[in-house]
N, C-alpha and C positions, 0 to 999 in steps of 0.2 A: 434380517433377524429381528423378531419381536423385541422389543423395547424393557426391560425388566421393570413395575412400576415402583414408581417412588414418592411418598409423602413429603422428604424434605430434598436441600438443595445439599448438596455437599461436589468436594473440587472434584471427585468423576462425574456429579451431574452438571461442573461448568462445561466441563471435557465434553461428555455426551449433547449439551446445548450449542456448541459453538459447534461442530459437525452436523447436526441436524439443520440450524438456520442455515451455514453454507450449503447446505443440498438444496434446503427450500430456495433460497435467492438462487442458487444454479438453476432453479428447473423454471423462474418465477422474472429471472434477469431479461430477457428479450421482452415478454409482454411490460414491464413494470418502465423498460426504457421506452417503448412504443405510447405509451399513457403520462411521458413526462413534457408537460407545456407550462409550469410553473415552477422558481420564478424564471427560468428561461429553459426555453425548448429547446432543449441541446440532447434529447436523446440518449443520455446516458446515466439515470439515476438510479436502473437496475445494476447497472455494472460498478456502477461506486459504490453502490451498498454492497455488492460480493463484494468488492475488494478490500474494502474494511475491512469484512466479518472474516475476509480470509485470514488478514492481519494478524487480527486477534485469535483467531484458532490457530494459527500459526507459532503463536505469541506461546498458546496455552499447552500445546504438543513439547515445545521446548520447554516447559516446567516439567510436566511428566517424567520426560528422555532424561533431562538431567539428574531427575530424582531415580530413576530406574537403573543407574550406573552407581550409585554409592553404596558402599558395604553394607552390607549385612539387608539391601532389600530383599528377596526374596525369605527374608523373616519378619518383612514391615510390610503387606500386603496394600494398607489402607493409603498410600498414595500421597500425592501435594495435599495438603489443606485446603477449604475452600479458601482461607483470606488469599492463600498463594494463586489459586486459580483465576478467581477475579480481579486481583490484582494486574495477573500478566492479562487475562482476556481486555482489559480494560487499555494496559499501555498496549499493548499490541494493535487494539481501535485507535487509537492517540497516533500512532506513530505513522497508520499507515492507513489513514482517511483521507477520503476523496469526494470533493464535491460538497456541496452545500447537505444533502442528505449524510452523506457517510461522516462527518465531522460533529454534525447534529446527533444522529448515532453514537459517536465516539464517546458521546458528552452522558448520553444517557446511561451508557454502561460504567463510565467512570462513577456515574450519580450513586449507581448501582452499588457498587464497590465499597464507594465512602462509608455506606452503612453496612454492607457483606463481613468486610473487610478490616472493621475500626475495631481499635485497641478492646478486649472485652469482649465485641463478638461472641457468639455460641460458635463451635467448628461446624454444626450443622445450620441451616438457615429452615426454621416452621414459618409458618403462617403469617403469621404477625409481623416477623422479620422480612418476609419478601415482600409485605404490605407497605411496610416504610421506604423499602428500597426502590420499590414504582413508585413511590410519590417522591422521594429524592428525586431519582432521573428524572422524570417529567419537570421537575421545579428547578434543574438546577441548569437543563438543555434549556428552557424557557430566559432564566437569564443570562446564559453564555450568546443569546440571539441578538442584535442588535435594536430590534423592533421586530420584536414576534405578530407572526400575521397568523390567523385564525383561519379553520380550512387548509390546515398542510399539515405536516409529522408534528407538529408540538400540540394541535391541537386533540391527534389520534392519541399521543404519550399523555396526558392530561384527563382523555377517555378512559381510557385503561387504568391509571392510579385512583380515579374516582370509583372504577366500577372494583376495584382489588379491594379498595377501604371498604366496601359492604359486603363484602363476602367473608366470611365466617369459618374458618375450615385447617385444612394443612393446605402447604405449598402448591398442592396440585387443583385444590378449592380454589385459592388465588389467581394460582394462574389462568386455570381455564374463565374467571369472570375477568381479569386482566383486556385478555382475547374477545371476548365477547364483547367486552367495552370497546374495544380497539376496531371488532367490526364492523359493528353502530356507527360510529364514529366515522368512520372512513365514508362509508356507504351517505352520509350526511356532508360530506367535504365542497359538495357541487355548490348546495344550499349559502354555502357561505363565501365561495369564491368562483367571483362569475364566471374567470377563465376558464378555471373547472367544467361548468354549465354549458360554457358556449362548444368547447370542446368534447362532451360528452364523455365523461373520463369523472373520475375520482382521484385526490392528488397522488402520486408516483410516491415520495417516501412516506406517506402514512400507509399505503401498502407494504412497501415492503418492511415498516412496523410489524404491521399484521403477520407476516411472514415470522417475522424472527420472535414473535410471541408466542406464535401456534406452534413452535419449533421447543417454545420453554414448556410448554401442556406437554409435548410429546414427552420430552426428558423429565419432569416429574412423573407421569403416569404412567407412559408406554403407550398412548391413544394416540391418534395421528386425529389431527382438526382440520375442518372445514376453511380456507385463508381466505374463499372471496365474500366480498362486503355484505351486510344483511341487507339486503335489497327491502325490505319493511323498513328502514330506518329514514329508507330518501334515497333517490334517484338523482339523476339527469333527468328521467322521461317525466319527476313528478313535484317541481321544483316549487318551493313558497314562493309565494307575488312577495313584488319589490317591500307591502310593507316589514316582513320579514325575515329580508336581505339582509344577513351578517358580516355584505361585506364591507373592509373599511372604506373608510372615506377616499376615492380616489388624489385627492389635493391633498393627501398629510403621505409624509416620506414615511413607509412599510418598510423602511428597509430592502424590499426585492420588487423589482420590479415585473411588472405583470406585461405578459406578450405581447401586447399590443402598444406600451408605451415607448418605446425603445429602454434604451439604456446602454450601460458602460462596455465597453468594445472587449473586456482583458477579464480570466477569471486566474487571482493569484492565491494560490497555497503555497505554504510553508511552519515549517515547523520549525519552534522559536525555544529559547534559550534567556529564558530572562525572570527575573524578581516580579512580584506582584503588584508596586509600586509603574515599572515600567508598561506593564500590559494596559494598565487603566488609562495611560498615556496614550501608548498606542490604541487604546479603542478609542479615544477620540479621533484623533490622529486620522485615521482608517474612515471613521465614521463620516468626516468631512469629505475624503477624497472619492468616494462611490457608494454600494448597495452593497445588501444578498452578506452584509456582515454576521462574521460568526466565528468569535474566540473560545477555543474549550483548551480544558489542562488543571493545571497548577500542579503546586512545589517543584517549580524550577523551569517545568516543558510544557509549551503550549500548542495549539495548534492553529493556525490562524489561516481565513478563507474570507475574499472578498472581491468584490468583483468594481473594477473602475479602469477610465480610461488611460492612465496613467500608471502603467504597472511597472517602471523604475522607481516612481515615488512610493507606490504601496511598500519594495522590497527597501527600500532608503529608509522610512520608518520602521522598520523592524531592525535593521541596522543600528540604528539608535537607541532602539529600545535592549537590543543583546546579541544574540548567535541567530541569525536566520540561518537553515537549511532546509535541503532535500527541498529547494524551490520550485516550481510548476507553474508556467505560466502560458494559458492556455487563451488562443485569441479565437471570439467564437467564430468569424470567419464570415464568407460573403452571404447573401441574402440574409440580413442579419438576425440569429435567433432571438431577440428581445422586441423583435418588430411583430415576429411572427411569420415573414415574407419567405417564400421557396429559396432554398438555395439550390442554385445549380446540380445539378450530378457531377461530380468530377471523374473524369476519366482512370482507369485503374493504370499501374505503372503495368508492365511485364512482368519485371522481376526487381525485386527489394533484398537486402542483409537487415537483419535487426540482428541487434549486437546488445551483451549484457557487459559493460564497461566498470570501472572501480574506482574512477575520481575523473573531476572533471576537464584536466586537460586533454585524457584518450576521448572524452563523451565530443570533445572540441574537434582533436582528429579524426576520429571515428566520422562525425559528421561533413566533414568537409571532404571522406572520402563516397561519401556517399549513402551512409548507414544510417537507420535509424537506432539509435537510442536507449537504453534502459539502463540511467545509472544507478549502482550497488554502490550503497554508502557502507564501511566499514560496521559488521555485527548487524548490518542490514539486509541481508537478501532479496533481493526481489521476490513474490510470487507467482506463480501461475497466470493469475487473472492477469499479471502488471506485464507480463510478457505478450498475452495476448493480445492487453490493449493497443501493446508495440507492433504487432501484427495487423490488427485493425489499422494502425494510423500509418501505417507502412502505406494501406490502398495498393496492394499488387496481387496480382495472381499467380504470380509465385515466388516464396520469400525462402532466404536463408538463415538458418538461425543459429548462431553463434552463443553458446552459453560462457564463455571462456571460465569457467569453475568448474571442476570435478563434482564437487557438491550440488550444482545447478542441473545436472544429466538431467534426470525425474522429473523436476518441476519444469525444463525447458521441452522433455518429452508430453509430460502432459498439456503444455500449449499448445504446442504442433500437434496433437491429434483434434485436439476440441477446433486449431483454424482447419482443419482438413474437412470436418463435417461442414462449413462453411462454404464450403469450394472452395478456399484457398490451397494449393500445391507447396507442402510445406516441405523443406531437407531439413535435418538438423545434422550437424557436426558437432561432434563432442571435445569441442575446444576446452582445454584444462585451465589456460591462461591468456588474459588478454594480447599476451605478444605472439600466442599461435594466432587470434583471430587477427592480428595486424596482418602477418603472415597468409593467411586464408583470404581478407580482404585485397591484397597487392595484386593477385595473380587472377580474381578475378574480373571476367570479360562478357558483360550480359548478352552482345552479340551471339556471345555459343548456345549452343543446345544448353537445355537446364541440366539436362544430370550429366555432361560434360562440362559445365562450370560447377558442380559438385562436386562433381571427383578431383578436379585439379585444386579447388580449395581445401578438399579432405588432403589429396597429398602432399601440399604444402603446409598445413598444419603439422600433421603427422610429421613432416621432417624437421619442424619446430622444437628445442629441448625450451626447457623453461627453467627458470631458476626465480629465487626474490631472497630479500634480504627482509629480517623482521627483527622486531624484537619481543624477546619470550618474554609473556604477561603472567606467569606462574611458574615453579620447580616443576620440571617432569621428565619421564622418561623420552627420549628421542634415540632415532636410529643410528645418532652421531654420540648416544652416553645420555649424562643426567644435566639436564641445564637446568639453570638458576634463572629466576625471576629480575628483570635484566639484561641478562644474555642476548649477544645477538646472533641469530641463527641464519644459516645460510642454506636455503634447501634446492634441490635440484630435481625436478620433476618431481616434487611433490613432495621428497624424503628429506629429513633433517642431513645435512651433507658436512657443515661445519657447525660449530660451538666456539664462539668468540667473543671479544671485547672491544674490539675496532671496527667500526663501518667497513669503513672502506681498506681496511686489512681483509674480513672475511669476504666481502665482494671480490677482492682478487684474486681471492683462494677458490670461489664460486665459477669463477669465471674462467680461468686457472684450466681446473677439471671438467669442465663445460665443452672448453677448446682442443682438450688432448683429445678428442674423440674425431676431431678436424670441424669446419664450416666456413663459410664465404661470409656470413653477416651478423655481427650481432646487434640486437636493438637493445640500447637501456631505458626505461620508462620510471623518472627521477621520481619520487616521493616530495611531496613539502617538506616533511622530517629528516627526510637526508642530508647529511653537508652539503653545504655548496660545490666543496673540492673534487667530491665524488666520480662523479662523469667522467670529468676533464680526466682524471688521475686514470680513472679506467680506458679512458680512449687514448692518453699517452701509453698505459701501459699493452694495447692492441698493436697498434702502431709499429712498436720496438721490438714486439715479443713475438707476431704474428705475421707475417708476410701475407699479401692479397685477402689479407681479410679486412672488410669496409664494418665501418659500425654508424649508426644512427642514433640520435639521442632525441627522447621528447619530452616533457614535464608534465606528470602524471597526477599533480594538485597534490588533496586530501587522499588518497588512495588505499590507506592502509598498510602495506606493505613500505618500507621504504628504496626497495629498488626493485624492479622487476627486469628481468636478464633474459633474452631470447638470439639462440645460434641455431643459423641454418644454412 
């Protein structure tokens, strides 16, 4: 469907811009990761930039949804605001950046925002306004960088705000010399950075810049742009003599190291929780103990990336500094990418489970029974892409996928189709709760035929009830009456079942009703929030109250809920 055109920015042209650059990085991901060999060739700078961007479109859909459920909208047709828009596009980049590119990213759209976004503000954004806003981003991802190198995405953002300041116009003026600046720019990347040159490539996130700008032209005008580099600006095949060679000085710390030199073994992310006083700390901190540094955020949440050989100490200093979470620590593995050197092929498994988990004790069991991984932090879902990349790092040819949330069905179906064009042999089971997939994972047996170790994980799920204990964060209607903000709730497959005031009074009443239906096992999956007494109280009152029924208990961290309950 044609594009409707538009002169200025407002929060459906965020809406409309963060759908379009996720298409473009979808169509644009495989070639952008195949062209990444700075600062380490690891392959995946197209897929961190989808993942971002999906974040933040993700981010931006839940503003809409929520706004489209309050009274009297179908008499407010006009929608979120932009401040609201780029607002969430912006934390939603924050939250759920990846990689040196997507974090850098993150930084520029937050730049974006500051001025979108601030007090005063027009609700629409012209010309002029989206001219300040690329020169923010650009200036502001410049100094969230630890030693910005020249020849990568700061120097394409930097293209771009230069060529927006001379352009004269509306928003869609802007943007499209934005772009054009950006694919100057890009197309000239070699010229300045040898590895670029020797490699024959253009840098990987100043692409997919280009990408997510040609995607801002479409959503101001309707015009679909041109994303590969102006080849009149500068090649690989047409490169300046050494005297003007922009790159730095190989003997001074860049901050990221170049292919050839080696460097730090560990690439650690996390998202941080701390004062502005403590972050400056930590960038020295950080700054000392590796490369490829790059802290973006503020008021309150940051986002920190870095890459060194010591990656308990990177997360120890963040400790210090506040709340590190949603940690990643990612080892780049043999033939080492910072050398430049082959790594091996690794052999693919058979058959792999990737599992969508909800705190980190199950992420603990999960792994030790075999599974890969994707933890759901509370009000966090995973997306699409983050599921896929579980599937990637799975390396099997055929995997099983365990969503364990009702709300995950769609986005765990659309992984499995995107590894199926792959060649991956993908099942999904529509596990509602982690303690069905504990259940799914028990029984199977890689030995067997694949769609007979589906089906016997399907029907072991399936004979799984669920239950969890919560506490309501608002007054509202439930299937059990009206609770109070407070309230702890006790649901059972899914439905508000009790309305209570005691923990672990409404868990035995959960559990209670759970049992009269009969079963041989229940699992309880403890909360950090739960009493301590909890468990115990519920596996004495098994014990006494239930004949031949065995129970299990494991410690389910941060989780969200605080008890999760499974009989089968």
């Amino acid at each position: 469907m044609a594009q409707v055109p538009q002169t200025f920015l407002d929060g459906l042209a965020v809406r409309t811009w963060c759908g379009l650059a996720l298409r473009a990085l979808g169509r644009a991901r495989a070639e952008i990761d195949a062209i990444n060999v700075y600062p380490v060739a690891d392959g995946d700078t197209g897929t961190n930039l989808y993942l971002t961007v999906e974040s933040a479109a993700t981010a931006v859909e839940a503003v809409f949804a929520g706004y489209e459920t309050q009274p009297g909208y179908a008499t407010q047709p006009a929608g979120p605001t932009l401040a609201d828009a780029v607002r969430a596009m912006a934390h939603g980049a924050l939250i759920g950046a990846r990689g040196n590119s997507g974090t850098i990213l993150a930084q520029l759209l937050r730049g974006m925002a500051q001025v979108l976004a601030a007090d005063g503000a027009e609700p629409r954004c012209d010309g002029p306004a989206l001219r300040l806003a690329l020169r923010r981003a650009a200036d502001s991802a410049r100094q969230a960088v630890a030693h910005p190198v020249e020849g990568t995405v700061l120097t394409v953002a930097s293209a771009a705000a230069d060529a927006a300041e001379r352009a004269d116009g509306d928003c869609g003026t802007v943007a499209r010399a934005a772009h054009e600046g950006a694919r100057a720019a890009l197309a000239a990347t070699p010229a300045q950075l040898s590895v670029l040159a020797r490699a024959g490539v253009v840098d990987a996130g100043g692409s997919g810049l280009v990408a997510v700008l040609g995607a801002l032209v479409e959503a101001c005008t309707g015009e679909t742009v041109d994303t590969e580099p102006d080849r009149a600006a500068g090649t690989p095949d047409a490169l300046p003599g050494p005297e003007t060679d922009a790159e730095p000085d190989p003997d001074a710390d860049t901050g990221a190291c170049a292919a050839e030199d080696g460097g730090p073994a560990f690439e650690v992310i996390y998202l941080l929780e701390a004062d502005d006083t403590a972050v400056a700390r930590l960038r020295t901190r950080l700054d000392a103990l590796g490369d490829s540094l790059v802290v973006v955020g503020g008021d309150g949440l940051w986002n920190v990336h870095v890459h060194v050989d010591d990656a308990g100490a990177a997360v120890e200093a963040g400790v210090e500094a506040g709340r590190p979470y949603r940690i990643r620590i990612t080892h780049f593995g043999l033939g080492d990418v910072h050398t430049g050197g082959p790594r091996p092929p690794r052999e693919r498994a058979q058959r792999a489970v990737v599992a969508v988990v909800p705190g980190q004790g199950l992420a603990e069991l999960y792994t030790e029974a075999g599974a890969t991984t994707v933890l759901a932090r509370p009000g966090e879902p995973p997306a699409s892409g983050e599921l896929l990349a579980a599937v990637r790092r799975a390396h099997a040819r055929e995997v099983v996928l365990l969503p364990n949330d009702a709300e995950l069905r769609d986005t765990a179906a659309a992984a499995a189709e995107q590894a199926r064009t792959e060649g991956v042999r993908v099942a999904l089971i529509p596990t509602r709760s982690a303690v069905q997939g504990i259940a799914a994972l028990a029984v199977s047996e890689p030995g067997r035929r694949f769609d007979e170790d589906v089906v016997q994980m399907t029907s072991a799920a399936g004979a799984t009830r669920y239950g969890e204990v919560v506490v309501a964060e608002h007054r509202s209607w439930t299937t059990a009456g009206i609770c109070q903000a407070g309230d702890v709730l006790g649901l059972i497959d899914g439905d508000v079942a009790v309305i209570g005031a005691d923990v672990t009074t409404t868990a035995e009443t959960v559990l209670d009703r759970m049992l009269q239906a009969g079963g041989e096992l229940v699992t309880l999956v403890v909360g950090d929030e739960a009493p301590e007494t909890v468990a115990a109280h519920l596996e004495t009152r098994v014990r006494e109250s239930y004949l031949a029924v065995d129970t299990a208990v494991y410690r389910g961290g941060h989780q969200g809920a605080l008890l999760l309950i499974g009989v089968e």
